[in-house]
C-alpha positions in Angstrom: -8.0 13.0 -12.6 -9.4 13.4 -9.3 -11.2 10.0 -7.6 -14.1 9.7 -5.5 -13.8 8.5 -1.9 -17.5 6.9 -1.2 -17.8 3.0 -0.9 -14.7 1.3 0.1 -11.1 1.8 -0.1 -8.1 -0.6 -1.3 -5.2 1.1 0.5 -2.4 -1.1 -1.2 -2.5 -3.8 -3.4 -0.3 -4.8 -7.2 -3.0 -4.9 -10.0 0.1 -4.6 -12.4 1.3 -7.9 -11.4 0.9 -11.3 -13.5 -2.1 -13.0 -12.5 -4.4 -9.7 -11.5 -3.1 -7.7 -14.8 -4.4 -10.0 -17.7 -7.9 -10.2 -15.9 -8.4 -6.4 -14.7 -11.2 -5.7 -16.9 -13.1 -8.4 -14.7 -11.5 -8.2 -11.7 -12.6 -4.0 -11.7 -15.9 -5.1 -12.3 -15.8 -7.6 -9.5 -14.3 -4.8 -7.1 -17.2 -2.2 -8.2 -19.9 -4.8 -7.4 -18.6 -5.1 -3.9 -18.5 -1.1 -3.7 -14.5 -0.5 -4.2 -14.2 2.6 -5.1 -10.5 3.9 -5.0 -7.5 1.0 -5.3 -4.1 2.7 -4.2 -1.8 0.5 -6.8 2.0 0.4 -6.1 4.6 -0.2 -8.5 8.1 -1.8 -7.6 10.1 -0.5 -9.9 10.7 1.1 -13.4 9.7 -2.0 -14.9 6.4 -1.9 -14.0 5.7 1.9 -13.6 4.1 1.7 -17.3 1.8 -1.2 -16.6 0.4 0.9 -13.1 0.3 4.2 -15.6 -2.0 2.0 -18.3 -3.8 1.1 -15.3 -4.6 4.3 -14.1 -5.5 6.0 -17.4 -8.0 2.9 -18.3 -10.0 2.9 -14.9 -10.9 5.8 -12.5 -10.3 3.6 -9.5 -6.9 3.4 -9.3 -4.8 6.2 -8.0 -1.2 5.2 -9.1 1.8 5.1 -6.4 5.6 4.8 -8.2 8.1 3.7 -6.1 11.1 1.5 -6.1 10.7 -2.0 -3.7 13.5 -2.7 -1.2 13.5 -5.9 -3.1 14.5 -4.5 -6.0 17.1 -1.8 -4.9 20.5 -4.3 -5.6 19.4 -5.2 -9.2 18.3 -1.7 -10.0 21.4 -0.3 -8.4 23.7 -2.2 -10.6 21.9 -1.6 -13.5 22.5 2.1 -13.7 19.4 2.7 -14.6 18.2 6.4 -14.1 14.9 5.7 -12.2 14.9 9.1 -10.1 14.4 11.2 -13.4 12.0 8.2 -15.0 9.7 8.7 -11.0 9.8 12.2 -11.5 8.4 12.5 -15.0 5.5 9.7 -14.2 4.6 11.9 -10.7 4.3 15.2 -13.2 2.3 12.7 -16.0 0.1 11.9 -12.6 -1.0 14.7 -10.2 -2.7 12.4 -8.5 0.2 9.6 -7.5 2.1 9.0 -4.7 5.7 7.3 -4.5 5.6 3.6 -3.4 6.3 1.1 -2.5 9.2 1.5 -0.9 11.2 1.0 2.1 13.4 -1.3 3.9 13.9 -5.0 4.6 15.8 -7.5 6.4 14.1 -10.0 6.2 15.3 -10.8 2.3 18.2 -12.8 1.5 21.4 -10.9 0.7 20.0 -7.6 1.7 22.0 -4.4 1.8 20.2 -2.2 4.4 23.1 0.4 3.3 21.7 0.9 -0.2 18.3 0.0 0.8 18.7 3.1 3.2 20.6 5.2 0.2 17.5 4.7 -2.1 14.7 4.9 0.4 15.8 8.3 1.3 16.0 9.4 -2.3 12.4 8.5 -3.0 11.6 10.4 0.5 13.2 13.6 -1.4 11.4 13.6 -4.4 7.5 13.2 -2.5 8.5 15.8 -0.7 9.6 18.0 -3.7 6.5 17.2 -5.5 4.3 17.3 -2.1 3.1 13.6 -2.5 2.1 10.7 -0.3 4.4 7.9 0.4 3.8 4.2 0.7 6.3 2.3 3.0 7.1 -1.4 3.4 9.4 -2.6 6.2 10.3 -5.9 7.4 12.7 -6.3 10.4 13.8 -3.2 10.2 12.0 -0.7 12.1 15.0 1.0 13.9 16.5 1.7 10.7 13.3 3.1 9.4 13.1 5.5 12.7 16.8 6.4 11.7 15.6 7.0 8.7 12.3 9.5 9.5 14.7 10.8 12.0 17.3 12.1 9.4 14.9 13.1 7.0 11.4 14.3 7.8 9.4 13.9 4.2 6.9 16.1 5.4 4.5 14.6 4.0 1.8 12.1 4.9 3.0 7.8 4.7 1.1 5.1 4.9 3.5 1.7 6.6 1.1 -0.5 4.7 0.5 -4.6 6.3 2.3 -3.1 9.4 3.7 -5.5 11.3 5.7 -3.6 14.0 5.6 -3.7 17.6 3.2 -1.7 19.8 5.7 0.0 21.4 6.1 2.0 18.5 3.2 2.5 17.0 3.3 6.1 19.0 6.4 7.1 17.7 5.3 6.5 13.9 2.1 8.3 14.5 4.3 11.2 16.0 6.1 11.3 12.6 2.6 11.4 10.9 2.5 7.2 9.4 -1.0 6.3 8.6 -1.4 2.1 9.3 -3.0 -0.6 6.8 -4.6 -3.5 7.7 -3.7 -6.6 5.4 -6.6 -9.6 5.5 -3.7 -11.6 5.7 -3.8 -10.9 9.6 -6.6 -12.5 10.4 -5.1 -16.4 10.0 -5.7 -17.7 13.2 -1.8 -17.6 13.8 -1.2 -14.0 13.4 -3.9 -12.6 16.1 -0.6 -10.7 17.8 -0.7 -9.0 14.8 -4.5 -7.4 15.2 -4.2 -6.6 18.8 -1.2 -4.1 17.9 -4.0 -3.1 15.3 -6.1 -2.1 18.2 -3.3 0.6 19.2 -4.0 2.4 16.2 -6.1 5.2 16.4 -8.7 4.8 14.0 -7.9 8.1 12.6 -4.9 6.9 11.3 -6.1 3.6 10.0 -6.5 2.1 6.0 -7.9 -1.5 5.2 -5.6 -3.3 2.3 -5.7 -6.7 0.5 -2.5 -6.2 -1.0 -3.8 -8.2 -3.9 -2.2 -10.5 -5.3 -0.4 -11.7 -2.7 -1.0 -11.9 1.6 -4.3 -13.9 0.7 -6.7 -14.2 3.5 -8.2 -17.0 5.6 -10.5 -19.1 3.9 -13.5 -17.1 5.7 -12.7 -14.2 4.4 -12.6 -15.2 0.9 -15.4 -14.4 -1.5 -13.9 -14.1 -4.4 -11.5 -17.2 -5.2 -9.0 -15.9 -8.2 -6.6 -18.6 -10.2 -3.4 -17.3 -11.0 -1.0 -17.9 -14.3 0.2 -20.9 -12.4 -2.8 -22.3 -11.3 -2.5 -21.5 -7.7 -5.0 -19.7 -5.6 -4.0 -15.3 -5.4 -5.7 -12.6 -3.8 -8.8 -10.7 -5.2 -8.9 -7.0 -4.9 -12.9 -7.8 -4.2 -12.1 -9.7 -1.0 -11.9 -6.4 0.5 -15.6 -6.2 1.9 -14.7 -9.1 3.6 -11.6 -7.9 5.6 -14.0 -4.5 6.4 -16.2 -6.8 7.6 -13.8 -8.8 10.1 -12.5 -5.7 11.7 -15.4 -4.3 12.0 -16.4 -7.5 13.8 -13.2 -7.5 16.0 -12.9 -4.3 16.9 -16.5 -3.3 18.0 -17.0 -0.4 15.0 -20.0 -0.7 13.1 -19.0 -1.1 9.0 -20.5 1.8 8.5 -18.7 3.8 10.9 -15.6 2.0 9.8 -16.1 2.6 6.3 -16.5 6.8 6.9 -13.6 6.7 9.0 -11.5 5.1 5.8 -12.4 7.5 3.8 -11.8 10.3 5.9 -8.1 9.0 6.5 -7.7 8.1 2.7 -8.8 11.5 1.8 -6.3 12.8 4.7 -3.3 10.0 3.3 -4.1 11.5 -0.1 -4.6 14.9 0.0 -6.3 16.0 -3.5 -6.0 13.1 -5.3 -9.9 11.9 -4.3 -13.4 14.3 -3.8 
């Protein structure tokens, strides 16, 4: 199923997870009344790869990422499980997906950057067998994901989605050929660091994300307040416009001009998984 790229673009977000799943009927409709067009949904592991396959086949929003989480390599590890044959089959059930999220991070308790490394590279080898986009997460552990590019070049577009690295290597990813996702998360009043590397991005490598549920934006940016299962406040994919808005605001770009640049790099990021 190929998706259009007109109107805006959710570059990462978890519409499979508690909270957004059991409402997606009205949370799609919310996100099509504030012009979402495509919603990139990752998976974190074989647990959740069928809900983000239902997902995809009951709206033509979604393009489908499978990938195993860094937070979920130990458990997965020890359970034997064969997820690189289970990632394989969904990525030939979907032409259109890409393999996410995945990556590396220090920043968990009891991490094993070892057989966080081990896996990540493992996912690397089977987008670039099957030629798709990859969606990376890393926390405190840039070097290692340099290493990591270094050793093994997927040769194939990713996207280091709610980036939070420093400037100084913003060149170096972009060398590698990383696209850059801005969560609304970023624009709390205590994370403006964050934006200003933001504004070292060339804006022909640049996505917009809400990451929905979770990294929920400043109170300004909110027009869509969601409730989840537990009665606390979670992200809505609709907040989107919002976050387009604010950079648009911040950086100087008209929202038109930012929202044609989007698409251009989604439609880059994606290859022919949008028309």
């Amino acid at each position: 199923m190929r998706r259009r790229r007109d109107g805006l673009i959710d570059a990462h977000l978890h519409l499979q997870m508690p909270g957004l799943r059991e409402q997606a009927d009205s949370i799609i409709h919310e996100a099509r009344r504030a012009g979402i067009n495509l919603l990139i949904v990752n998976g974190t592991g074989p647990e959740d790869w069928p809900d983000v396959a239902a997902l995809a086949e009951r709206y033509p929003e979604v393009v489908p990422f499978f990938g195993v989480h860094p937070w979920k390599v130990n458990e997965l590890v020890e359970s034997g499980i064969d997820w690189e044959t289970r990632l394989t089959e969904y990525l030939a059930q979907f032409p259109e997906a890409g393999v996410g999220e995945v990556g590396l991070d220090k920043w968990i308790r009891d991490h094993d950057i070892g057989r966080q490394k081990e896996v990540f590279h493992r996912q690397l080898i089977v987008a670039e067998k099957n030629d798709r986009p990859v969606t990376v997460h890393c926390l405190q552990a840039w070097g290692h994901l340099l290493d990591c590019l270094d050793d093994f070049s997927p040769g194939t577009p990713f996207l280091l989605h709610s980036f939070g690295g420093p400037a100084e290597m913003v060149d170096e990813f972009v060398k590698r050929g990383a696209y850059f996702s801005l969560s609304g998360y970023f624009f709390r009043p205590d994370k403006k660091e964050k934006r200003e590397v933001f504004s070292k991005i060339p804006s022909g490598r640049l996505l917009l994300e809400t990451d929905a549920p979770d990294m929920l934006p400043p109170a300004g940016l909110i027009s869509k307040p969601l409730e989840g299962m537990d009665g606390k406040e979670i992200n809505h994919p609709a907040n989107l416009l919002r976050i387009y808005e604010a950079w648009s605001e911040e950086s100087g770009r008209s929202l038109e001009e930012l929202i044609a640049s989007c698409q251009q790099n989604a439609s880059a990021f994606l290859g022919g998984a949008v028309d």
